[in-house]
N, C-alpha and C positions, 0 to 999 in steps of 0.2 A: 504494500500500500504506500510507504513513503515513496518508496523510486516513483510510481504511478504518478503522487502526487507532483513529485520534485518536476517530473518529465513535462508533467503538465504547464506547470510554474515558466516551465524555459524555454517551451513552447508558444505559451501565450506573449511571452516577453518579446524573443524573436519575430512574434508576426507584430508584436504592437498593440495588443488588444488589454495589455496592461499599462499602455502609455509612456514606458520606457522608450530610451533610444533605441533604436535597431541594435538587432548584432552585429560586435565590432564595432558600431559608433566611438568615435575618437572623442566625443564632450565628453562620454558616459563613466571613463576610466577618471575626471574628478569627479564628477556627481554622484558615482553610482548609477548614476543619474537615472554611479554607485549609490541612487538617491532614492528617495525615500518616501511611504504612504504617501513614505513620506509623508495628519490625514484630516483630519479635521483642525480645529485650531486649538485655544487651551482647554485641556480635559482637567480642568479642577475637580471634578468628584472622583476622580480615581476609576474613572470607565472601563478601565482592563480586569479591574475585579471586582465586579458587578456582581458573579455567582459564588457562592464558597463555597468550595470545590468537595470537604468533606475525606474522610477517607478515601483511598485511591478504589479500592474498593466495598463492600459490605461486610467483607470479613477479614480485612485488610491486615498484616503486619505494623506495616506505617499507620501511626495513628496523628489523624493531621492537627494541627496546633494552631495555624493562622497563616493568612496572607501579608503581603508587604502594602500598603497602602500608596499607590503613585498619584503623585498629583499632576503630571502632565504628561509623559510617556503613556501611549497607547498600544505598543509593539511587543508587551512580552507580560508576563506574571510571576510571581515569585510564592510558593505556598512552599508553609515550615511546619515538620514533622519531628515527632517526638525524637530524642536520641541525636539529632543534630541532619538527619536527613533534609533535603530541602528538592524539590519539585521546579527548576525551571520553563516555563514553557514559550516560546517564541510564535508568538500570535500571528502572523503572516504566512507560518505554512502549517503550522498544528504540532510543531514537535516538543515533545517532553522531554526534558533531561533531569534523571535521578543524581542528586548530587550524594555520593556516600561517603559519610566520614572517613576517615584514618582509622584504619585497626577496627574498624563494623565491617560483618559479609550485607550481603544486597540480600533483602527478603525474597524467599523462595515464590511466593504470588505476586510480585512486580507483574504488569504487563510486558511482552512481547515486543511491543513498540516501541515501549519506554527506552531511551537512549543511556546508559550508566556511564557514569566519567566517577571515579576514585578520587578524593582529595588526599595528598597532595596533589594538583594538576601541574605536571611537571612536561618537558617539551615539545613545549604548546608552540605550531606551526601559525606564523601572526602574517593571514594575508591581510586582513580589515587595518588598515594603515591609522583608518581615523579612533580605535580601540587602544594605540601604543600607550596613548598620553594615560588612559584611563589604570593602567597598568604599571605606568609610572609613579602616578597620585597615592596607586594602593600598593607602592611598595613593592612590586609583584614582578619586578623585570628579568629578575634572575630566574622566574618561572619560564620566561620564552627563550627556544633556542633556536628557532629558524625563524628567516623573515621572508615577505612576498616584494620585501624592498631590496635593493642595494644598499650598500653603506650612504653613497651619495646623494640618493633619493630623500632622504630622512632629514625633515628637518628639525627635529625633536634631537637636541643633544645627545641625550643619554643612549637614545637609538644607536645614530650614527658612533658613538664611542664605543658602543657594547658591539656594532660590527665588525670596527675596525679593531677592535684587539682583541677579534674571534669565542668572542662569549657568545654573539648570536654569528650565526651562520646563515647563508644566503641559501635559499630550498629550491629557488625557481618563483616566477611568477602564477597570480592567480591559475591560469590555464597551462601549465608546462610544469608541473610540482617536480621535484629530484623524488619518487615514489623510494628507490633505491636509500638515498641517503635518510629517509625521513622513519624506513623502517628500521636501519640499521641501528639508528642513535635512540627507538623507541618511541617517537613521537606517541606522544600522551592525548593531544587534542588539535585540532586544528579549527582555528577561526577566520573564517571567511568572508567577503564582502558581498552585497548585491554582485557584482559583476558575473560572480559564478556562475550564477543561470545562462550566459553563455558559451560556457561550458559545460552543461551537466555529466559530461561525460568523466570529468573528474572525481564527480561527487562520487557515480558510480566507483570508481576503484577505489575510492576510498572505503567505501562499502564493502567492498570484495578483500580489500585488505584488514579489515576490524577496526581502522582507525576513523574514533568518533571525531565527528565537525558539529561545529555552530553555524548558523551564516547570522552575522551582525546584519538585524535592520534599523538599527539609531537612523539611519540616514532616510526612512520613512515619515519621520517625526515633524510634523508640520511646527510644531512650539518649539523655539529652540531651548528650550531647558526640558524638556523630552527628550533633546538630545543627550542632552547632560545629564540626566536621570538613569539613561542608560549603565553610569557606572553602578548604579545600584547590583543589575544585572553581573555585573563581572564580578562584584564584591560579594554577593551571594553565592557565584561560582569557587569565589577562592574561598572563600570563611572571610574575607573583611567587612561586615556587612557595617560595621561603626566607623571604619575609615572612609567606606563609599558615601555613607549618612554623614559624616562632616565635610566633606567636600562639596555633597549636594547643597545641604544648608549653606554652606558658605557663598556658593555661586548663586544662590534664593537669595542675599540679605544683599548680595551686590547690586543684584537688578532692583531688589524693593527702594535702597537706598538712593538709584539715579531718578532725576525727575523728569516724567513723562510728560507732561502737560502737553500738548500738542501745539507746535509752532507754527501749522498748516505747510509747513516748508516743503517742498517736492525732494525725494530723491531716485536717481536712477541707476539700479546696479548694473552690470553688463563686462562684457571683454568681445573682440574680434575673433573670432574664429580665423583659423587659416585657410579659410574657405570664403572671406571675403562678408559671410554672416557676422548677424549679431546675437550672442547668447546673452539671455534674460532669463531673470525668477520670473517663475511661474508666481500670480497673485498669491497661490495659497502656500504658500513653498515657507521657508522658518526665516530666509534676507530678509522678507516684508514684514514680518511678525519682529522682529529686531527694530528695521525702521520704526516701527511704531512704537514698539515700546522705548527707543528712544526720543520719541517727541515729533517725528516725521510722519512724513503720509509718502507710501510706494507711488513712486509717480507713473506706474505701467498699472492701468486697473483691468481687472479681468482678462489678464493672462493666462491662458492655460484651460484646463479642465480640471473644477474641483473636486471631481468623484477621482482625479488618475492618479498614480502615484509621480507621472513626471513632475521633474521638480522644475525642468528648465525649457525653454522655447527658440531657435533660431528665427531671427527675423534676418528680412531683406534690410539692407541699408534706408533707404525710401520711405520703410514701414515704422523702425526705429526713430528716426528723427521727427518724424510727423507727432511720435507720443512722448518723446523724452527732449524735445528741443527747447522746451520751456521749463522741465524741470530745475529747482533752485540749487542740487547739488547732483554731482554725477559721480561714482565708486566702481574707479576697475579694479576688476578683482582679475590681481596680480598671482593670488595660487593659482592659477591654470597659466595665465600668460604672465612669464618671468622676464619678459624685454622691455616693461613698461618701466624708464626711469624721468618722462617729463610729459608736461600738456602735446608738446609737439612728437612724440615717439606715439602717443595715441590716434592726433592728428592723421601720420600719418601713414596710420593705419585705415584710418577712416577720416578725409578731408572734412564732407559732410559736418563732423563732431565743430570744427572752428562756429560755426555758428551758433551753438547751443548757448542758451542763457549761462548756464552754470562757468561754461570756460571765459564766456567777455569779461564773465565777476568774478573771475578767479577761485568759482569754489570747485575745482576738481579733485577728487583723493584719491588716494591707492591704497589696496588692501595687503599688507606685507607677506612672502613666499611663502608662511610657517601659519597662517590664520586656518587657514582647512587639517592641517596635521593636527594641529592641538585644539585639539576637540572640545578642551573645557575650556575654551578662551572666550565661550560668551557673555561672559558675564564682562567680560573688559572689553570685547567690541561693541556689547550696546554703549560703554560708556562711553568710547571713543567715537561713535554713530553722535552721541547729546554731546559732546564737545563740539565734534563740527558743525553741529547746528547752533549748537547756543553763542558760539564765536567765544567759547572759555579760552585760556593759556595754558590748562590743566594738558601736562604732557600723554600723547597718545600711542598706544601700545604694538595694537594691530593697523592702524590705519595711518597713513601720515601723507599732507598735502603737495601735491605735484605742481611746480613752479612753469 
């Protein structure tokens, strides 16, 4: 039934009928597009755990204890069972994963289905790039020993350090795994990004070899502290589940602290394709939910399709300008395209841009290389989002202005 389902998943993605990019789509490898419910906006009631779930079954071993309460993530569940057992499930494709203590056997009436990962989880194959940071926070790095990056790839310090002096080792990317080197060293777990679906064929030998995978969907998470919420998920996979709960809080009192009030100010996020397009958030996508909670309004309204999980849209030049020309602030995001170092390197990329309100008044910004790697950085991009609109002097982290 999984493979069934998985096939299904990679097949619907491939033809499009899930609103992802095509296969092989060249945006898709930053989005996800490795991206996400990406699904509705903020889930304040905790909508992912709506049922209580109860024993696993009626005459269960696992006797259940309680769920995790999420205040914005909608992508996964978290139920805790007596003895220290814990129930992950990843709401996107139905999969359960038994988390079993150290030194406990897995109860004889487990389901079938259920996926069993052993703590310690030890070398953990990290293709989900935007996962490092959360791995980082919780202390957890010397759990991973292969990567789906290069050393050079990585803009997360500790990543790039732990390659190059061979603590983490390079496995191959998402679709070309080392299947060889990853059994030899024991690979314990692998986590995975959206992109996998265009390759299910990996997932299968992953299967055929016994080695359990996650696939990370954070990047369906239309709220960006959904996204961030996500570390709960991994901290419940390792046992830090009070490391993961102070990092969350912490990235919660950063945004409660910046002030929202609404400036009516326009802003337009975007980068050039090498195809001569214009890539834009999708309205419901988590850039716009940012803008806003930093004081802005998305200057692109009803982009996209709110039922799809695309998070992003290419426009014709012609089409871009007509809805972004008048916007009061414009933000290329520099994690995909890294050649942006002024107004005129965007220029000219796209002539057209010289006319846009935002560049005559000098409000253009850029988004710095490392803002998409470091996945808990939202809480200091919405601030840095209410700096450039408030016209504060308060120094900025992820974003800084292009002369």
């Amino acid at each position: 039934m999984r493979r069934l389902i998985r096939l299904i998943i990679g097949l619907l993605i491939c033809l499009g009928l899930l609103g992802l990019n095509g296969c092989g789509s060249p945006s898709s490898a930053y989005e996800n597009s490795e991206n996400l419910s990406e699904d509705a906006t903020d889930n304040t009631s905790g909508g992912s755990n709506d049922e209580t779930p109860g024993d696993i079954n009626d005459n269960s071993l696992l006797k259940y204890v309680s769920s995790e309460e999420l205040l914005y993530a909608e992508g996964f569940k978290i139920d805790y069972y007596e003895d220290g057992f814990v129930v992950l499930t990843t709401n996107s494709d139905g999969n359960e994963y038994l988390i079993v203590p150290e030194g406990k056997d897995v109860p004889s009436d487990v389901p079938e289905e259920m996926i069993i990962i052993h703590r310690p989880v030890n070398n953990i194959y990290l293709v989900a790039s935007a996962s490092m940071d959360m791995f980082c926070e919780l202390d957890e790095l010397d759990s991973i020993l292969f990567s789906g990056q290069k050393a050079e790839n990585w803009n997360i310090d500790e990543a790039r350090m732990a390659m190059e002096d061979g603590s983490i080792l390079y496995a191959g990317k998402y679709s070309a795994p080392d299947y060889e080197m990853l059994l030899e060293t024991g690979c314990g777990l692998v986590i995975e990004n959206t992109m996998i679906f265009h390759s299910p064929e990996v997932l299968e030998r992953f299967d055929d070899l016994g080695i359990p995978y996650i696939v990370d969907y954070s990047s369906y998470e239309n709220h960006p502290l959904g996204r961030v919420e996500w570390i709960k998920f991994y901290g419940a996979l390792m046992g830090e589940k009070e490391k993961a709960d102070s990092v969350f809080e912490e990235e919660c009192a950063m945004v409660d602290a910046i002030d929202t009030e609404n400036t009516g100010l326009k802003v337009a996020y975007f980068y050039v394709t090498s195809n001569g397009l214009v890539q834009v958030r999708c309205s419901n996508d988590y850039i716009p939910k940012m803008i806003e909670l930093a004081g802005g309004e998305y200057a692109l309204e009803n982009i996209g399709d709110e039922d799809s999980v695309k998070s992003t849209v290419n426009l014709q030049i012609e089409e871009f300008y007509s809805l972004a020309k008048d916007a009061d602030y414009i933000i290329y995001n520099s994690s995909i395209d890294k050649s942006i170092e002024s107004v005129e390197d965007i220029i000219n990329k796209c002539p057209s841009i010289a006319d846009f309100r935002a560049v005559k008044e000098g409000n253009v910004w850029c988004t710095s290389i490392d803002a998409y790697q470091e996945s808990l950085s939202v809480g200091y991009m919405i601030e840095d989002m209410n700096t450039m609109l408030t016209g504060s002097d308060k120094e900025t982290t992820y974003l800084y202005h292009l002369e």
